[in-house]
PDB file of N, CA, C, O and CB in Angstrom:
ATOM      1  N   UNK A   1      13.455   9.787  11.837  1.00  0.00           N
ATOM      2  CA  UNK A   1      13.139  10.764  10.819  1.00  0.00           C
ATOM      3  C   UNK A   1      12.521  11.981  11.502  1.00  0.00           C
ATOM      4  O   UNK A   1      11.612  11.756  12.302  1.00  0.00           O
ATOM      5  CB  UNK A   1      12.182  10.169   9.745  1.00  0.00           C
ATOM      6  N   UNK A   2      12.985  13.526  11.240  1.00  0.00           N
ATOM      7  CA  UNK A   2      12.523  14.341  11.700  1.00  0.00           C
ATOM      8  C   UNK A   2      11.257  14.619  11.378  1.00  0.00           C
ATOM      9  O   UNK A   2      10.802  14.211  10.310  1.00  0.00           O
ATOM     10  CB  UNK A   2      13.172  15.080  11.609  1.00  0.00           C
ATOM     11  N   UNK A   3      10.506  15.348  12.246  1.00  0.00           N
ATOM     12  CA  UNK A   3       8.685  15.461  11.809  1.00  0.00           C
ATOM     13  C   UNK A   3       8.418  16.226  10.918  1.00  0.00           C
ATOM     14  O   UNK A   3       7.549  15.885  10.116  1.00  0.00           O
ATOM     15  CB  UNK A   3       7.658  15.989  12.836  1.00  0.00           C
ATOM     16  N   UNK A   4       8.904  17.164  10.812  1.00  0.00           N
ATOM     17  CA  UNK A   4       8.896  18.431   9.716  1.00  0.00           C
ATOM     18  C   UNK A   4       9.051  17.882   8.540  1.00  0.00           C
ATOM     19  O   UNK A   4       8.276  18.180   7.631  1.00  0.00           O
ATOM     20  CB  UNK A   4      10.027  19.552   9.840  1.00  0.00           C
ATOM     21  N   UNK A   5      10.383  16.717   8.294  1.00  0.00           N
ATOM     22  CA  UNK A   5      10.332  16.328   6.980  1.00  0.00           C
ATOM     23  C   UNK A   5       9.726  15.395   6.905  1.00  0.00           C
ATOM     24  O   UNK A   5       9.590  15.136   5.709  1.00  0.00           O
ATOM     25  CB  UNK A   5      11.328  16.150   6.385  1.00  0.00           C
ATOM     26  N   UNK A   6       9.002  14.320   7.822  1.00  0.00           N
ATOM     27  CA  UNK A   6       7.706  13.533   7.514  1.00  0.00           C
ATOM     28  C   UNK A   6       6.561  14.418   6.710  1.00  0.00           C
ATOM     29  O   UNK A   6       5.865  14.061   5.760  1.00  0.00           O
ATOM     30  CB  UNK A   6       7.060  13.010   8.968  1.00  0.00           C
ATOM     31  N   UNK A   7       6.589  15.495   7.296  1.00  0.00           N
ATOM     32  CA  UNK A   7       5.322  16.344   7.222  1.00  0.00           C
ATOM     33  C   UNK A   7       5.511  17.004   5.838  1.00  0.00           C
ATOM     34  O   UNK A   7       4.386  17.183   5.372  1.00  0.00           O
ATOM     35  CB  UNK A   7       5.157  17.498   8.510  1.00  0.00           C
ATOM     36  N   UNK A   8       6.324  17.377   5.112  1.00  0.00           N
ATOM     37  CA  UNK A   8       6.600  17.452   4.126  1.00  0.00           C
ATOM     38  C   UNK A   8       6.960  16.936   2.971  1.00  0.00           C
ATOM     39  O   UNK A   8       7.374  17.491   1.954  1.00  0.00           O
ATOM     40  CB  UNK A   8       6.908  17.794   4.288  1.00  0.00           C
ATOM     41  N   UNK A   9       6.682  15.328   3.322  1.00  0.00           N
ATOM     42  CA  UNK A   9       7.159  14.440   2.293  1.00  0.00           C
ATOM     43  C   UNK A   9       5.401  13.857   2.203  1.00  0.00           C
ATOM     44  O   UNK A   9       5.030  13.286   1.178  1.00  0.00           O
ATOM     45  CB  UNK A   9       8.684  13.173   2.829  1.00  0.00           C
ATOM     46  N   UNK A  10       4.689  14.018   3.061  1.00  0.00           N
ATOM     47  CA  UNK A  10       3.301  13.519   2.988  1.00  0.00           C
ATOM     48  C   UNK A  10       2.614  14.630   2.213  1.00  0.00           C
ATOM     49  O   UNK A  10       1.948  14.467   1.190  1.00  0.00           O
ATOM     50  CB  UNK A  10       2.611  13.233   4.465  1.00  0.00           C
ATOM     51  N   UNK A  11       2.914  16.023   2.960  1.00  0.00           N
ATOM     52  CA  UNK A  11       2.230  16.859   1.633  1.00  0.00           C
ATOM     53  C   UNK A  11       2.303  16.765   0.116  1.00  0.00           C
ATOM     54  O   UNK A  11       1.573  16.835  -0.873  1.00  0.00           O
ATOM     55  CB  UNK A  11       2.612  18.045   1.699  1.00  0.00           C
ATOM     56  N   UNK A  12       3.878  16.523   0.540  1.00  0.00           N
ATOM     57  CA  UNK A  12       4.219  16.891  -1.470  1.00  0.00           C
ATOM     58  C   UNK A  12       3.300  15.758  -1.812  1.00  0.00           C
ATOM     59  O   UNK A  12       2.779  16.059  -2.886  1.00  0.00           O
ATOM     60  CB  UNK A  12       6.311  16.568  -2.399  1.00  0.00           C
ATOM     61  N   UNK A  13       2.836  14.542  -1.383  1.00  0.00           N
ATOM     62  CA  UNK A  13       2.255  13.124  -1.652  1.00  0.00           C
ATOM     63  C   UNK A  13       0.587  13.775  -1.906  1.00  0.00           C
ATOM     64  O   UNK A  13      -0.111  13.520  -2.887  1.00  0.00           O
ATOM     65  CB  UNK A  13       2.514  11.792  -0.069  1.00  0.00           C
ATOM     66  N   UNK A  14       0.246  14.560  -0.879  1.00  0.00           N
ATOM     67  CA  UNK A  14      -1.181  15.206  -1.229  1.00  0.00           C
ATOM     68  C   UNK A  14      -1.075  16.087  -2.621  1.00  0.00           C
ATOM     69  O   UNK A  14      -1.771  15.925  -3.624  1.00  0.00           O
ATOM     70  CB  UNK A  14      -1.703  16.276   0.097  1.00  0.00           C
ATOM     71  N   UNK A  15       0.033  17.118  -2.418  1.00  0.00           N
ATOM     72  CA  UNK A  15      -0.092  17.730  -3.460  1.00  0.00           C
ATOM     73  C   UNK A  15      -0.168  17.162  -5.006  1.00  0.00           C
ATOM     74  O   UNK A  15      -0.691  17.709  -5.977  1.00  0.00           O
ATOM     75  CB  UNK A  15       0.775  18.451  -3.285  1.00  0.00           C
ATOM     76  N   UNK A  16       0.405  16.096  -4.945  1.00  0.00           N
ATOM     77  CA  UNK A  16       0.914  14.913  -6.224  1.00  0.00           C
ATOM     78  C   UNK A  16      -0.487  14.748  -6.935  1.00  0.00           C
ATOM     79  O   UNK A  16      -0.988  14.980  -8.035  1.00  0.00           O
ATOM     80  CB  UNK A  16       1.594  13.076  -5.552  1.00  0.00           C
ATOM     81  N   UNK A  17      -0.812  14.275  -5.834  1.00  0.00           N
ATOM     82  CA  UNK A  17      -2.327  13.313  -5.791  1.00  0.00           C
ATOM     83  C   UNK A  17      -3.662  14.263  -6.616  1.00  0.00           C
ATOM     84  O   UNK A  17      -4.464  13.878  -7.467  1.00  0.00           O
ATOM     85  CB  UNK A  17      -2.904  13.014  -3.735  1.00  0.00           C
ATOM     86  N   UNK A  18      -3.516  15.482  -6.033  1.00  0.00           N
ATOM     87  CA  UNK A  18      -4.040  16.546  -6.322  1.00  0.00           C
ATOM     88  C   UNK A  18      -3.872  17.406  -7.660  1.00  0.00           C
ATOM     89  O   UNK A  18      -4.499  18.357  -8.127  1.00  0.00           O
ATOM     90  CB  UNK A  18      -3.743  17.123  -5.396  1.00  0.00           C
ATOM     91  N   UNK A  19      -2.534  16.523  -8.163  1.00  0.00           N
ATOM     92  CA  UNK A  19      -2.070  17.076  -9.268  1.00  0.00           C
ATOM     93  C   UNK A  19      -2.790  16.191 -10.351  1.00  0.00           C
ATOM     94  O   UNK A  19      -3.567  16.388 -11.285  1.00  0.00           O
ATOM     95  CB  UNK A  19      -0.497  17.113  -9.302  1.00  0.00           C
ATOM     96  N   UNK A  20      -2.289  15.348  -9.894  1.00  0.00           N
ATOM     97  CA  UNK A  20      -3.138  14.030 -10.972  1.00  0.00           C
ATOM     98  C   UNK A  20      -4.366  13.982 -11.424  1.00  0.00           C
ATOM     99  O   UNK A  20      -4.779  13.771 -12.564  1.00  0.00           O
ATOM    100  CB  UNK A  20      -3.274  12.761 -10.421  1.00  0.00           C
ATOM    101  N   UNK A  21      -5.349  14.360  -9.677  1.00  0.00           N
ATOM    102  CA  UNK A  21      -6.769  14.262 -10.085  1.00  0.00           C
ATOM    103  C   UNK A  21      -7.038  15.395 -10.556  1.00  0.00           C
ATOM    104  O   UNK A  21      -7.405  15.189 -11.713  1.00  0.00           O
ATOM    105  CB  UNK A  21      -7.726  13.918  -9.110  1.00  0.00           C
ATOM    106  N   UNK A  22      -7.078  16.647 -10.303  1.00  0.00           N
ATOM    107  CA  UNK A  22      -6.957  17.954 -11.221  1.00  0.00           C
ATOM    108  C   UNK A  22      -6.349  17.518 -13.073  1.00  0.00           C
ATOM    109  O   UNK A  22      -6.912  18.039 -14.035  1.00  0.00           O
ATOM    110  CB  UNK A  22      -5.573  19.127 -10.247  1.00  0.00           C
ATOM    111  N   UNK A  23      -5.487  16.789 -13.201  1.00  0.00           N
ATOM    112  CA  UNK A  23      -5.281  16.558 -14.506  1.00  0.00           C
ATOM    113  C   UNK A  23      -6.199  15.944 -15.240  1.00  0.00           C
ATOM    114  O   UNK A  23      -6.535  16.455 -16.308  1.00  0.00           O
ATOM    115  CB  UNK A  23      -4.299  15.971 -14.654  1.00  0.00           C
ATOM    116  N   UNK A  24      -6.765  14.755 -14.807  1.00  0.00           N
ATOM    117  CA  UNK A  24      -7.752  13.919 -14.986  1.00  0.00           C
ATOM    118  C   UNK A  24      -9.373  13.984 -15.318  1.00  0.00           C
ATOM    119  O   UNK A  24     -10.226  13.650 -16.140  1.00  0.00           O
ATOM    120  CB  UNK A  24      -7.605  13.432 -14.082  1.00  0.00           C
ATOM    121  N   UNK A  25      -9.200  14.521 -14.324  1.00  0.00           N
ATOM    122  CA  UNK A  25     -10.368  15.450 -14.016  1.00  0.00           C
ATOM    123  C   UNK A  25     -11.641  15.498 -15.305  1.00  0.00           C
ATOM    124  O   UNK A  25     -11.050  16.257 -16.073  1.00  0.00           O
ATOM    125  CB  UNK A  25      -9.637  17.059 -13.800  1.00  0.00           C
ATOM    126  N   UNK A  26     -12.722  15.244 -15.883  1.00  0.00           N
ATOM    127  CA  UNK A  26     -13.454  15.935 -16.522  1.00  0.00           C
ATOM    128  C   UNK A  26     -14.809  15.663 -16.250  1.00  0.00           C
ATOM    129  O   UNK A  26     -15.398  14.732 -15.702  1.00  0.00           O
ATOM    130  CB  UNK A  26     -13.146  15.855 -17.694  1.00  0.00           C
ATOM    131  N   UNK A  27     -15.340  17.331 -17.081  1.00  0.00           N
ATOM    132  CA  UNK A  27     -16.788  17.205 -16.664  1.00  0.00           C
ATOM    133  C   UNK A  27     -17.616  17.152 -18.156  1.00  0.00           C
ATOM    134  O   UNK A  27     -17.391  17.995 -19.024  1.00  0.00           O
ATOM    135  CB  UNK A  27     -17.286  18.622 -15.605  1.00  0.00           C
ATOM    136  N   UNK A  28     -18.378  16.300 -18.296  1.00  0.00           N
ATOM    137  CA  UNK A  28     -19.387  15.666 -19.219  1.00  0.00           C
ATOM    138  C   UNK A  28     -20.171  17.002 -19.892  1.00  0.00           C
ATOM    139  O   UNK A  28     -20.040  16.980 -21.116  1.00  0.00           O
ATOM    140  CB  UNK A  28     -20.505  14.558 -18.304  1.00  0.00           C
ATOM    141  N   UNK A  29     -21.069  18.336 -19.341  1.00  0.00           N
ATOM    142  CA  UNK A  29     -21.535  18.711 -19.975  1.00  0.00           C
ATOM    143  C   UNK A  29     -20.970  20.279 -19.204  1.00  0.00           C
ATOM    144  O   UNK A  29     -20.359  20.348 -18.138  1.00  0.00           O
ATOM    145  CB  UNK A  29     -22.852  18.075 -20.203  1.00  0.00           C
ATOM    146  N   UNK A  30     -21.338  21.329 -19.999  1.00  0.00           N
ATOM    147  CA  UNK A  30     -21.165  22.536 -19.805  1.00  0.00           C
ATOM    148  C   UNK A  30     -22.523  23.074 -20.352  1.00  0.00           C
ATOM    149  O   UNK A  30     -22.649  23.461 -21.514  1.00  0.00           O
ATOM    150  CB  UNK A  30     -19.888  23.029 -20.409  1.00  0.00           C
ATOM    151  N   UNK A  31     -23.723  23.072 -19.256  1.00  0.00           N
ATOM    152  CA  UNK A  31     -24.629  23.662 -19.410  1.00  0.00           C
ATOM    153  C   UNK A  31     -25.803  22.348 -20.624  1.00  0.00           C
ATOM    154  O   UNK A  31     -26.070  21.171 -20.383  1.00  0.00           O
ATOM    155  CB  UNK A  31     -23.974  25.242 -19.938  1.00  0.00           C
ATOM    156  N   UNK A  32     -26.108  22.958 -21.495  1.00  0.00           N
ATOM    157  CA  UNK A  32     -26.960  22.214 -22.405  1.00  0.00           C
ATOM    158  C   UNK A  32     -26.108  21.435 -23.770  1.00  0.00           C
ATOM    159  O   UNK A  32     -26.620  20.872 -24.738  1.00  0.00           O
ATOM    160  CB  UNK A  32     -28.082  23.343 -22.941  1.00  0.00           C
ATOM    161  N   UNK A  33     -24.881  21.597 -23.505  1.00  0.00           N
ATOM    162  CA  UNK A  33     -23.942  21.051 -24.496  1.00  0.00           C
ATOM    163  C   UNK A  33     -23.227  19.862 -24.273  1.00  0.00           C
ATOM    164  O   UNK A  33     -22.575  19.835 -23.230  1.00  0.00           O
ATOM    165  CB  UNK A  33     -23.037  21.918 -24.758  1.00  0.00           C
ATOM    166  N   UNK A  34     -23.190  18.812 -25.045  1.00  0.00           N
ATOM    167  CA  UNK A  34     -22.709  17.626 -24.474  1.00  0.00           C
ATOM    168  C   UNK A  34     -21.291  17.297 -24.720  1.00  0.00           C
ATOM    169  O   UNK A  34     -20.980  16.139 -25.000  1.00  0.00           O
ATOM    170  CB  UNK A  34     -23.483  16.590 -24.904  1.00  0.00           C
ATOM    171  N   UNK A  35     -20.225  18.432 -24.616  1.00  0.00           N
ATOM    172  CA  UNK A  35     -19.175  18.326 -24.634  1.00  0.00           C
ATOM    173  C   UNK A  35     -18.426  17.827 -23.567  1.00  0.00           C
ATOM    174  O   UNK A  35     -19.037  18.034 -22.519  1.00  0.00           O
ATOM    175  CB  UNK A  35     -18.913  19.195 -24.962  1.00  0.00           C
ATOM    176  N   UNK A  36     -17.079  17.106 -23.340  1.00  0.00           N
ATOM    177  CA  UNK A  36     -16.364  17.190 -22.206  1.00  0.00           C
ATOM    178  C   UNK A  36     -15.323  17.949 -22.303  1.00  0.00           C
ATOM    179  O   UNK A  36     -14.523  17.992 -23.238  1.00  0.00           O
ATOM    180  CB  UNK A  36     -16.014  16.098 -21.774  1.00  0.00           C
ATOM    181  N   UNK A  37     -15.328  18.722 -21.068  1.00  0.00           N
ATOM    182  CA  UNK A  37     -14.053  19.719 -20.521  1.00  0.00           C
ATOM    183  C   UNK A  37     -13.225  19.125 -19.643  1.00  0.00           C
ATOM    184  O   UNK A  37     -13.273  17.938 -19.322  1.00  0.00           O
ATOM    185  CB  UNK A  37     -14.476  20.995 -19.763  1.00  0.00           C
ATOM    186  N   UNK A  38     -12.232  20.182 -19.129  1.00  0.00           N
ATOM    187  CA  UNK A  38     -11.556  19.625 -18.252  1.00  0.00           C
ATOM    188  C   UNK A  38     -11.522  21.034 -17.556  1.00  0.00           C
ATOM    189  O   UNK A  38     -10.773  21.887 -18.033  1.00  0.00           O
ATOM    190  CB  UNK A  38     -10.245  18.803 -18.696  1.00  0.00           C
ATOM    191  N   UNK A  39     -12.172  21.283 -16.623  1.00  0.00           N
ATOM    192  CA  UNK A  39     -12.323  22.593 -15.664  1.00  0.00           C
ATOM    193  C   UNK A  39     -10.928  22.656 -15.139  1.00  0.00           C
ATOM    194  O   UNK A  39     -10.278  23.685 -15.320  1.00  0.00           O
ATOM    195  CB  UNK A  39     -13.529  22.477 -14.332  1.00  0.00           C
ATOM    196  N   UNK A  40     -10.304  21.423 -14.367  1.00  0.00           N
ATOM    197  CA  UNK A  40      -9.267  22.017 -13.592  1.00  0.00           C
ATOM    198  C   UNK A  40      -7.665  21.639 -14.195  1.00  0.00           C
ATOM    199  O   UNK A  40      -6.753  21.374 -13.412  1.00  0.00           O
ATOM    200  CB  UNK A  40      -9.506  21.471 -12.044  1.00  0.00           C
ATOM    201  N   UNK A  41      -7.524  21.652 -15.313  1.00  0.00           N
ATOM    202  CA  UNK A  41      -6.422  21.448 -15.870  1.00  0.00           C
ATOM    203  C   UNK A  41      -5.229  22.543 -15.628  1.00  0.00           C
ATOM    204  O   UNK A  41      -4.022  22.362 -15.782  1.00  0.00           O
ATOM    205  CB  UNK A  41      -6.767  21.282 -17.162  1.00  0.00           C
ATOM    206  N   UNK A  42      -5.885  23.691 -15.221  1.00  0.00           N
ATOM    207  CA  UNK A  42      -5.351  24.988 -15.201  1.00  0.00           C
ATOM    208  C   UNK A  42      -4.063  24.742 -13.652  1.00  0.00           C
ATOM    209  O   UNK A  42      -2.877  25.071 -13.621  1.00  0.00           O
ATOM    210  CB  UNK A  42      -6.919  26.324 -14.977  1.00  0.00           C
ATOM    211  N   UNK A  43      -4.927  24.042 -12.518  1.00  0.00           N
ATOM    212  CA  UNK A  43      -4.131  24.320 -11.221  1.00  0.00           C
ATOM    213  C   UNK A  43      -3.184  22.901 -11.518  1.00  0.00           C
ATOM    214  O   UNK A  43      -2.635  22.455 -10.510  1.00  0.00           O
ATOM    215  CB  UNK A  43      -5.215  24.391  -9.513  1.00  0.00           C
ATOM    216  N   UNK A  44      -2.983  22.277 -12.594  1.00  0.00           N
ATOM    217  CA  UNK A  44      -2.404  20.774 -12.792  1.00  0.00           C
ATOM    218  C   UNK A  44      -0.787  21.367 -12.144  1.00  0.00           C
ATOM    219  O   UNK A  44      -0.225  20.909 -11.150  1.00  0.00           O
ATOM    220  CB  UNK A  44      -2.451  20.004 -14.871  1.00  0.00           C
ATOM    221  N   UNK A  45      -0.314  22.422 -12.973  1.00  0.00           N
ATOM    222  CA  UNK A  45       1.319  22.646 -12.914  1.00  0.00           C
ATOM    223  C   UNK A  45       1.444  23.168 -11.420  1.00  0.00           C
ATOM    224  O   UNK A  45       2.303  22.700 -10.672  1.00  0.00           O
ATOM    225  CB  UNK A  45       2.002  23.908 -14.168  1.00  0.00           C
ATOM    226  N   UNK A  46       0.610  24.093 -11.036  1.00  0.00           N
ATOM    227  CA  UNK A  46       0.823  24.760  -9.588  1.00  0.00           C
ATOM    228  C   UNK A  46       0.822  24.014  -8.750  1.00  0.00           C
ATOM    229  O   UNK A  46       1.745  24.129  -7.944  1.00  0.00           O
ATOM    230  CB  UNK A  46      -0.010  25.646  -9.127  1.00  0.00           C
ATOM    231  N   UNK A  47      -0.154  22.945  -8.535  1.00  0.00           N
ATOM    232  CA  UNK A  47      -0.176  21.454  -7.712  1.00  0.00           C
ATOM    233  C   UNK A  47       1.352  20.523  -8.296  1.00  0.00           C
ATOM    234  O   UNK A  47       2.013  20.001  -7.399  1.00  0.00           O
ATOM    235  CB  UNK A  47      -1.968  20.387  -8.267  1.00  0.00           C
ATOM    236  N   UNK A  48       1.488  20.475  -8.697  1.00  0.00           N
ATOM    237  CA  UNK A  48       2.821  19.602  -9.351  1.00  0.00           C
ATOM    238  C   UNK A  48       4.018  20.049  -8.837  1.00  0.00           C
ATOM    239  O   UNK A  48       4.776  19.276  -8.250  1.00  0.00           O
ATOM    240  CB  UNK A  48       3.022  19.720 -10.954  1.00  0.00           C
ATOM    241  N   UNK A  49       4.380  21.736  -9.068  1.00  0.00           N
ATOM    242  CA  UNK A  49       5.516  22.102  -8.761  1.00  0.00           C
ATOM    243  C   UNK A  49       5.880  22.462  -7.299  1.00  0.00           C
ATOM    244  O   UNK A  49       6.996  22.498  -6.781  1.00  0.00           O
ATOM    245  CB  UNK A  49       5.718  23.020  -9.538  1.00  0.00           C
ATOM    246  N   UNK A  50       4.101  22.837  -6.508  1.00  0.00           N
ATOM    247  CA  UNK A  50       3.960  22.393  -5.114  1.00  0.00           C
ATOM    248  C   UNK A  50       4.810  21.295  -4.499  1.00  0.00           C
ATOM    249  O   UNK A  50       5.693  21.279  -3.642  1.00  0.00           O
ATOM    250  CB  UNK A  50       2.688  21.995  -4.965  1.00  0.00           C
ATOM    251  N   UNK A  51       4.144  20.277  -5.344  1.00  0.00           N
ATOM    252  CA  UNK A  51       4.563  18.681  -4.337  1.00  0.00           C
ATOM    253  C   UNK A  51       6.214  18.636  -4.427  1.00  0.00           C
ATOM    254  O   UNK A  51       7.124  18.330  -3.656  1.00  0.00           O
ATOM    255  CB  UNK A  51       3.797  16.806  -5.242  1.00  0.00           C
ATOM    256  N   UNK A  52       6.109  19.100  -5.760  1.00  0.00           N
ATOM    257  CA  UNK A  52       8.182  19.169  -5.966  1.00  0.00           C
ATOM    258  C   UNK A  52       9.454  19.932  -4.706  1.00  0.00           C
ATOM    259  O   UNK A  52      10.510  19.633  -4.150  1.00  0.00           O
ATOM    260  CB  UNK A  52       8.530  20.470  -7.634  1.00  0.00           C
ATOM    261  N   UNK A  53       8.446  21.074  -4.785  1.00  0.00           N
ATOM    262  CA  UNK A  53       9.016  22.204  -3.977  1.00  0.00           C
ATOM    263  C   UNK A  53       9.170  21.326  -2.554  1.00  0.00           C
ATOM    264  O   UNK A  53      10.213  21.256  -1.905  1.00  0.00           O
ATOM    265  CB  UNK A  53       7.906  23.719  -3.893  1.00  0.00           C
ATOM    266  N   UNK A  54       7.998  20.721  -2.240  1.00  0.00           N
ATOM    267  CA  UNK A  54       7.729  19.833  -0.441  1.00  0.00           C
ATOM    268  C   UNK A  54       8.551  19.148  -0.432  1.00  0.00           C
ATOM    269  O   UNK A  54       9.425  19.301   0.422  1.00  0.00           O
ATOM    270  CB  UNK A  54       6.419  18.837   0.044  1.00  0.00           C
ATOM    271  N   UNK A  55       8.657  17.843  -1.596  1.00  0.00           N
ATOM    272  CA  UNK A  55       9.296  16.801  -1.402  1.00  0.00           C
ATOM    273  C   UNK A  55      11.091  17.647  -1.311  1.00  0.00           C
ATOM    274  O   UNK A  55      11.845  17.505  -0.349  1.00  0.00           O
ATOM    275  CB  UNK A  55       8.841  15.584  -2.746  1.00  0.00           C
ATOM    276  N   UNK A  56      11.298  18.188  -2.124  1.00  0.00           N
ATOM    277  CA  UNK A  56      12.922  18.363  -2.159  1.00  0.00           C
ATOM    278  C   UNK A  56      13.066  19.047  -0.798  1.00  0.00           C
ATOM    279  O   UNK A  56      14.128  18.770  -0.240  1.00  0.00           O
ATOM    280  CB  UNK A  56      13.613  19.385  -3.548  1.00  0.00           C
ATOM    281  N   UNK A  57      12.288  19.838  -0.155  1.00  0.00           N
ATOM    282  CA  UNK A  57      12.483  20.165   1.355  1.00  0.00           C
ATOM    283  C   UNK A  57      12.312  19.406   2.288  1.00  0.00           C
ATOM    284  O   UNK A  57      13.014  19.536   3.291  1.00  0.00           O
ATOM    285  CB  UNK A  57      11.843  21.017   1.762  1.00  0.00           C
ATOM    286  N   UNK A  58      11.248  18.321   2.206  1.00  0.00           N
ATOM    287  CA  UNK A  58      12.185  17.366   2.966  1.00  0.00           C
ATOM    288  C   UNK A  58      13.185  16.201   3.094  1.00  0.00           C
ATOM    289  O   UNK A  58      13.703  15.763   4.121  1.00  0.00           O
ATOM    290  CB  UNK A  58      11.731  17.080   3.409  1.00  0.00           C
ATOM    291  N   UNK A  59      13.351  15.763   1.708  1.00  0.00           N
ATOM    292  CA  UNK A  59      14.616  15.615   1.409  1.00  0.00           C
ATOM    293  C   UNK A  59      15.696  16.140   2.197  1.00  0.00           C
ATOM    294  O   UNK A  59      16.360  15.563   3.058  1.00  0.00           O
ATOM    295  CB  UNK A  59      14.727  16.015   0.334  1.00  0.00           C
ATOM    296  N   UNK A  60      15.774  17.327   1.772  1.00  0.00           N
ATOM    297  CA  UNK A  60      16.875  18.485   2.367  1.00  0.00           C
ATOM    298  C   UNK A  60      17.261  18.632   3.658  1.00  0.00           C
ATOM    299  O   UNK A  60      18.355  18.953   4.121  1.00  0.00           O
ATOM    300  CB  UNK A  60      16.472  19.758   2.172  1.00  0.00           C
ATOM    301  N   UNK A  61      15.744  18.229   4.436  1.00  0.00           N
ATOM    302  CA  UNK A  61      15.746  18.712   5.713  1.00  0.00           C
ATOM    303  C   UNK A  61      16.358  17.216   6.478  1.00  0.00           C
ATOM    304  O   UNK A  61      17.080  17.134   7.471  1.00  0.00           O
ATOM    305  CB  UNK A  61      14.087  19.342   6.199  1.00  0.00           C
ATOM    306  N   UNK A  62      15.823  16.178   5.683  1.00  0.00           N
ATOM    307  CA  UNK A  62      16.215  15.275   6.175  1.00  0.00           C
ATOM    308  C   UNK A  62      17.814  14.545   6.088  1.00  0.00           C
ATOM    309  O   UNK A  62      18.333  13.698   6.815  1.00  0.00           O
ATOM    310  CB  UNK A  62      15.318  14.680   5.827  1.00  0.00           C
ATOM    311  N   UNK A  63      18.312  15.242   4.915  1.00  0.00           N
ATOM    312  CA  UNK A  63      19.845  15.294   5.102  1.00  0.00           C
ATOM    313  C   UNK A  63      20.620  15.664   5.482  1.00  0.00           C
ATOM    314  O   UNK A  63      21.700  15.089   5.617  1.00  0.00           O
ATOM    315  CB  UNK A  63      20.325  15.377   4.696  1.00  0.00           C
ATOM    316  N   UNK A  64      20.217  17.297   5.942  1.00  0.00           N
ATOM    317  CA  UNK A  64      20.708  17.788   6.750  1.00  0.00           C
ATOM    318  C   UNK A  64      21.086  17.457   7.921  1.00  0.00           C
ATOM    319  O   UNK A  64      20.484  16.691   8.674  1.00  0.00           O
ATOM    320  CB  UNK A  64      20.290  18.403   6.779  1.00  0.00           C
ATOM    321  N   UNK A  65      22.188  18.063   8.153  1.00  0.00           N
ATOM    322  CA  UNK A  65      23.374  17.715   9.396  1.00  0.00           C
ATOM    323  C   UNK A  65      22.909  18.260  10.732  1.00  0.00           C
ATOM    324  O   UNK A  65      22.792  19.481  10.833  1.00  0.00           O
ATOM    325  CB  UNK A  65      24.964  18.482   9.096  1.00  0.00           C
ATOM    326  N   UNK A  66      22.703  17.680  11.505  1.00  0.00           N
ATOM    327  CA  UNK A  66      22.429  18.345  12.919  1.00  0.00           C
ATOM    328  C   UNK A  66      24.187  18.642  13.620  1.00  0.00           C
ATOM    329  O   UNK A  66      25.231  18.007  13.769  1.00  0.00           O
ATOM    330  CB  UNK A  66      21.297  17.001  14.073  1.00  0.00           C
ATOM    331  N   UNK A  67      23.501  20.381  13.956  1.00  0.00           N
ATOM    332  CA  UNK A  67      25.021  20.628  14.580  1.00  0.00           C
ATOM    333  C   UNK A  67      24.859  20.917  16.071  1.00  0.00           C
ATOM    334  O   UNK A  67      25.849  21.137  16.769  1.00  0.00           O
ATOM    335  CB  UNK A  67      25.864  21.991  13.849  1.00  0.00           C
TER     336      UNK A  67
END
């Protein structure tokens, strides 16, 4: 397996991971209010479509034909 697409199939795996816990994510109070938020729900899709973008490149890279 080429390294580049090792290296890109482990990111998209960070990025994933990162997507999830960013989704998950919440915080109990906002100041003196005992509400729960979710601060990082916002970077959920940008982390997601990250890992997508990695994984299908190395996919790609790894199917690719050596000439």
């Amino acid at each position: 397996m080429k390294r580049s697409a090792v290296v890109c199939i482990v990111l998209s795996g960070i990025f994933v991971a990162l997507a999830l816990f960013s989704y998950f994510y919440a915080s109990r109070s906002t100041g003196l209010l005992p509400v729960i938020t979710y601060p990082l729900r916002d970077y959920t899709i940008p982390f997601a479509i990250a890992g997508a973008v990695l994984a299908s490149c190395g996919v790609f890279i790894q199917k690719r034909k050596r000439k």
